[in-house]
MIPAGU-775247 format. One record per residue (C-alpha): x, y, z. Coordinates in pm, whole numbers, plus 50000, padded with zeros to 5 digits. Example, Ala and Ser with C-alpha at 12.3 -4.5 7.8 and 13.67 -1.06 7.14 Angstrom:
residues 2
512304955050780
513674989450714
END
This chain:
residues 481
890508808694161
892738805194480
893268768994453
894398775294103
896488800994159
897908780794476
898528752594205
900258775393981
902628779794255
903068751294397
905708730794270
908528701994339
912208720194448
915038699294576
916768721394828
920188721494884
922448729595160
925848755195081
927218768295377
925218781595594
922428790095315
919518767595158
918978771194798
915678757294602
916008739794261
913038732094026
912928695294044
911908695093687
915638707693623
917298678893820
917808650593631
919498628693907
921988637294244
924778616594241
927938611794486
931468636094346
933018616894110
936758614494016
937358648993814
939858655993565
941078696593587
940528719093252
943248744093251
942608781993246
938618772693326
936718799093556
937598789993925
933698774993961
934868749993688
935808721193924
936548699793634
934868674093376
933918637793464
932338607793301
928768601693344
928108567993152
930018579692851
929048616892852
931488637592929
930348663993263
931398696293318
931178697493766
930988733793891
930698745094227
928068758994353
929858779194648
932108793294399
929568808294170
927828821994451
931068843694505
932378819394817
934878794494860
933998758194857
935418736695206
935338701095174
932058685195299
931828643395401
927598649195276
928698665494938
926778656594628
926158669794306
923108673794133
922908668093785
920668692393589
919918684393213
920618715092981
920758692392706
923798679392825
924518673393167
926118700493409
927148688793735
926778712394062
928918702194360
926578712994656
927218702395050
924378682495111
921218674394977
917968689895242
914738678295135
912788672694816
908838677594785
906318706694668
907468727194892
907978762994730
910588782594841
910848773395235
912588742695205
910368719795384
911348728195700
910278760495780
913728775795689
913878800395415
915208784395076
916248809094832
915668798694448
918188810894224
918418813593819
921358790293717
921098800193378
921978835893466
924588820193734
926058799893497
926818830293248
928208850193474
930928822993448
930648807893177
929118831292927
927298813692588
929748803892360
929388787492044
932008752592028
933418752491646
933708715091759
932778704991340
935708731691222
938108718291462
938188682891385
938428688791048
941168712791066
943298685891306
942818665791048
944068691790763
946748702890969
948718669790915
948788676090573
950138707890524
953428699790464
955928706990212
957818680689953
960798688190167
959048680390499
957278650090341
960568632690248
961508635090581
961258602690820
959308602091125
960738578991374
959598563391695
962728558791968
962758536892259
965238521192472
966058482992508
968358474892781
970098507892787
970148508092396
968548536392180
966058517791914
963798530891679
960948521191447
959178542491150
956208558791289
954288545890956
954648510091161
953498518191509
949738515191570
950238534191924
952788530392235
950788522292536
951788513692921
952648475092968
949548455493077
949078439793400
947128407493283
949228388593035
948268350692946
950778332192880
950308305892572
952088274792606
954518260492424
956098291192244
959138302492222
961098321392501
960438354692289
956798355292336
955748367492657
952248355092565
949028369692467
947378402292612
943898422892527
944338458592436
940628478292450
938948444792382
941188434292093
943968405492096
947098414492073
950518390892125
953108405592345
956878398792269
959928402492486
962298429892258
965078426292433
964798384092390
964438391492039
967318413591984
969318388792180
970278414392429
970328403792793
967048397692937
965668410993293
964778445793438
961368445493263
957818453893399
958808489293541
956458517493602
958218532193258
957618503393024
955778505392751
954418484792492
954888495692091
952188481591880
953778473691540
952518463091210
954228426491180
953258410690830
949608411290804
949008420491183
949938437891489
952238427091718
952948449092072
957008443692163
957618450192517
960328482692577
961568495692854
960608529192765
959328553892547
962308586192453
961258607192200
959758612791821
961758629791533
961638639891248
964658632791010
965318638090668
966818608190541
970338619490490
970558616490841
969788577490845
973278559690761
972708522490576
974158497090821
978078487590785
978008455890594
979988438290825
977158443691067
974748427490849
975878392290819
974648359790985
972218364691211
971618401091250
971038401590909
968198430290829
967048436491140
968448467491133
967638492490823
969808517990909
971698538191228
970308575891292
973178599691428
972178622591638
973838648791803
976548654291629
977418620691556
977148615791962
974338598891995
973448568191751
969888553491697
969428520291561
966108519591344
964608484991341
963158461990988
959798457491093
959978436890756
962718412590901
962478415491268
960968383091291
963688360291151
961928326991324
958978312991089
958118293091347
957548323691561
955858342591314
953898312791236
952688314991597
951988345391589
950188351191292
947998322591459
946918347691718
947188380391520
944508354291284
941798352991564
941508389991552
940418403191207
939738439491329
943528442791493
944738422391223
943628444190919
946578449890662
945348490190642
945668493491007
943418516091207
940138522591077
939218555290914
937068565491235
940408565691459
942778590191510
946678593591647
947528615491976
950948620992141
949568619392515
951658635892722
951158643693105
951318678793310
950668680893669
948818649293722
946618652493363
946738635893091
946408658992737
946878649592410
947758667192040
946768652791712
949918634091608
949688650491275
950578686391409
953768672291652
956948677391419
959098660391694
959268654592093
962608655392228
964828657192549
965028693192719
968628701592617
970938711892941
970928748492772
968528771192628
969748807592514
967468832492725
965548860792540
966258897292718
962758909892855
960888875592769
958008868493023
958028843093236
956498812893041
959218816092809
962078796492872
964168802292556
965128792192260
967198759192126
968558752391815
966798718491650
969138711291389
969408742491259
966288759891330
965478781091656
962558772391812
960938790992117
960428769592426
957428776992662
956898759692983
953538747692969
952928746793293
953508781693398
950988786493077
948638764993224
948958785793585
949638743793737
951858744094077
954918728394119
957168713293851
958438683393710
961238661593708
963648675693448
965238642593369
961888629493241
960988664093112
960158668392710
960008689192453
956808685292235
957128705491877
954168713891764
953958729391417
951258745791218
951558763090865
955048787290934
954328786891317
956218763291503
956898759191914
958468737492191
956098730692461
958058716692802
955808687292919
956308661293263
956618635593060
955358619792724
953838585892821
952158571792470
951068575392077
947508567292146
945198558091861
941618564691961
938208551491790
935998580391681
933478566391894
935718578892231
936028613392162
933698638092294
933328679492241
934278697592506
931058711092721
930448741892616
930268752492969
934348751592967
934818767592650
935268804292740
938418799492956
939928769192781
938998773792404
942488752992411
940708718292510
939388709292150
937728676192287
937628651192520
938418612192479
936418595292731
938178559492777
935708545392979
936878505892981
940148524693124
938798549493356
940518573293183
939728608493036
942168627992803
941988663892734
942748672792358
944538698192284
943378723991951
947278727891806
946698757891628
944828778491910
947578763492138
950228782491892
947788812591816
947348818192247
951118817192233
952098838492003
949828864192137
951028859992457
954158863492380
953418897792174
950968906892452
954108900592730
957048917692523
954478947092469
953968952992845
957778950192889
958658975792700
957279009392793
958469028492495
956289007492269
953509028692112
950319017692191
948079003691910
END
């Protein structure tokens, strides 16, 4: 009876070192130890929540250990973090690993090891929240579509700049806007326009030079701002090399002037559709024929040779049903990401906003968008990040949703991304109870990347009570509720 009960006992911990204390995990809960990967930071998570990371295509919540113990994690040249399965992975960040064996509760070495229930930990933190993961991407996907007949006949463009030019192309046309590749190949014997042929997430894809092809003068290229917009061309995609990505609007057509006729002879016939004014008349956009941008058959002709080799880039409907649009847009070092069906525009931070008397911080005022006043919040301050970005590269992302509609202040908007279904991942529900913002997760793994998606409509909802929530506390004659 003693040597069963001493079985009983007797089991396999992995004890751990934190500080100056030993801790003793139930091997059985460890599903591997692994060195600290590269994190990306979930805003307004509990201060354990060290961020989520890929482990081969799962997406890891890593939480410190020191922190949900009540200390304060110090960096550590032995740290490690141990991997326990609760039926997805959860990453602790520990100091160093001590010993592993049957050992009980004394670590191996004589030292005390204390054993600890992480599930009770963990909620302490964390709580046990149910992810409406199901509701959400259905309702990103709804969102897009409740619009009215006014708002439908509006055009959604895509501007750019081309040597110091403003540019634009329907957003109907552009597959996504991503960051100039490094590895081009160049194909021989093409003409000067084609900058030759590059891979995009596996997929061919010809690259051509859009300043060559407008005829404007060539040089400054390749900066860390360029950008490549992949366009529906004929029966393919074609990605034409910018120098940058500006903004996204939302027009109605009115504001979309045909092009002089004098402008339209010879050469430059229909490659321009039509001149945006913006600005009062100030600013003028010219919005590009995807239809006749290619005036060269022999060009097209080579190009439809390569867009030929690649029948899943090459399909006339465009992306499959399984992938979706995000703006992705970068704050304090992250990259995040909204649905591109809920962003009504992204545009330039105008030079003045008109304050709002006894607004909190957050808020930085209001701007008039053509005609409608829309509340700007500085994201940032929202998301509690340090520091602050460079203003000239600052935007505005508007993000509407039914009759609620808000300017978010971002770093900088770097791409329209389309994703494959097969890349997106729900957010762990370990990070939901502080972030309930972070809808889900595309894990780019060929890219090293990992981009946290934004849920537009709590983004709007945790605004607007904020914004009650702040005016309330400002005003000390309000009644309470």
């Amino acid at each position: 009876m003693a040597e069963a009960a001493s079985g009983a006992v007797a089991q396999s911990f992995l004890t751990v070192q934190v500080g100056d204390e030993r801790f003793a995990l139930p091997a059985s809960d460890v599903a591997e130890v692994i060195r600290p990967p590269t994190v990306t930071l979930v805003p307004l998570g509990p201060s354990s929540l060290l961020g989520v990371a890929n482990l081969r295509g799962a997406v890891m919540p890593v939480v410190s250990l020191h922190r949900l113990l009540g200390g304060e994690a110090g960096p550590s040249s032995n740290a490690r973090v141990v991997v326990i399965d609760r039926g997805a992975p959860v990453g602790l960040m520990i100091d160093r690993v001590a010993s592993l064996g049957e050992t009980g509760a004394d670590g191996g070495t004589g030292a005390p090891a204390q054993t600890i229930d992480l599930d009770a930990l963990l909620a302490k933190d964390f709580g046990r929240s149910i992810r409406r993961v199901q509701h959400r991407q259905v309702q990103a996907v709804t969102d897009g579509q409740d619009r009215t007949a006014a708002e439908q006949s509006q055009v959604a463009l895509v501007c750019f700049v081309v040597a110091g030019q403003d540019f634009a192309l329907p957003l109907t046309s552009v597959r996504e806007v991503v960051a100039l590749p490094d590895g081009v190949a160049v194909v021989p014997q093409t003409d000067s326009v084609m900058l030759g042929v590059t891979s995009l997430r596996g997929q061919l894809l010809p690259l051509v030079s859009l300043r060559a092809l407008l005829g404007l003068r060539v040089g400054g290229q390749g900066g860390d701002r360029s950008r490549v917009v992949v366009a529906r061309i004929g029966n393919g995609f074609v990605g034409l090399a910018i120098d940058g990505m500006k903004e996204i609007l939302r027009l109605p057509s009115s504001a979309i002037d045909p092009v002089p006729a004098i402008l339209t002879r010879g050469d430059a016939e229909a490659q321009i559709q039509g001149i945006c004014r913006l600005e009062g008349g100030r600013r003028l956009v010219s919005v590009l024929s995807t239809d006749h941008l290619f005036r060269d058959q022999a060009l097209m002709e080579q190009i439809t040779s390569q867009t030929g080799k690649n029948h899943d880039m090459a399909t006339v409907d465009g992306p499959s049903t399984g992938d979706e649009q995000f703006i992705v847009f970068q704050l304090g070092g992250e990259e995040y990401g909204l649905p591109i069906g809920s962003v009504d525009e992204v545009v330039r931070v105008p030079d003045t906003l008109t304050r709002l008397p006894k607004a909190p911080a957050f808020i930085e005022g209001v701007m008039n968008l053509r005609g409608r006043v829309v509340p700007v919040i500085d994201q940032r301050r929202r998301f509690k990040l340090d520091g602050q970005g460079e203003r000239r590269r600052e935007r505005i992302v508007v993000v509407r949703i039914d009759q609620m509609q808000a300017g978010f202040v971002v770093d900088t908007v770097s791409e329209v991304l389309n994703i494959p279904q097969n890349q997106l991942r729900p957010t762990p529900d370990l990070a939901a109870d502080g972030s309930q913002v972070i809808d889900r997760i595309a894990n780019i793994e060929v890219e090293g990347r990992m981009i946290l998606l934004l849920d537009p409509r709590e983004l709007l909802d945790r605004a607007e009570k904020d914004l009650l929530a702040a005016m309330g506390e400002s005003d000390p004659e309000r009644p309470a509720s």
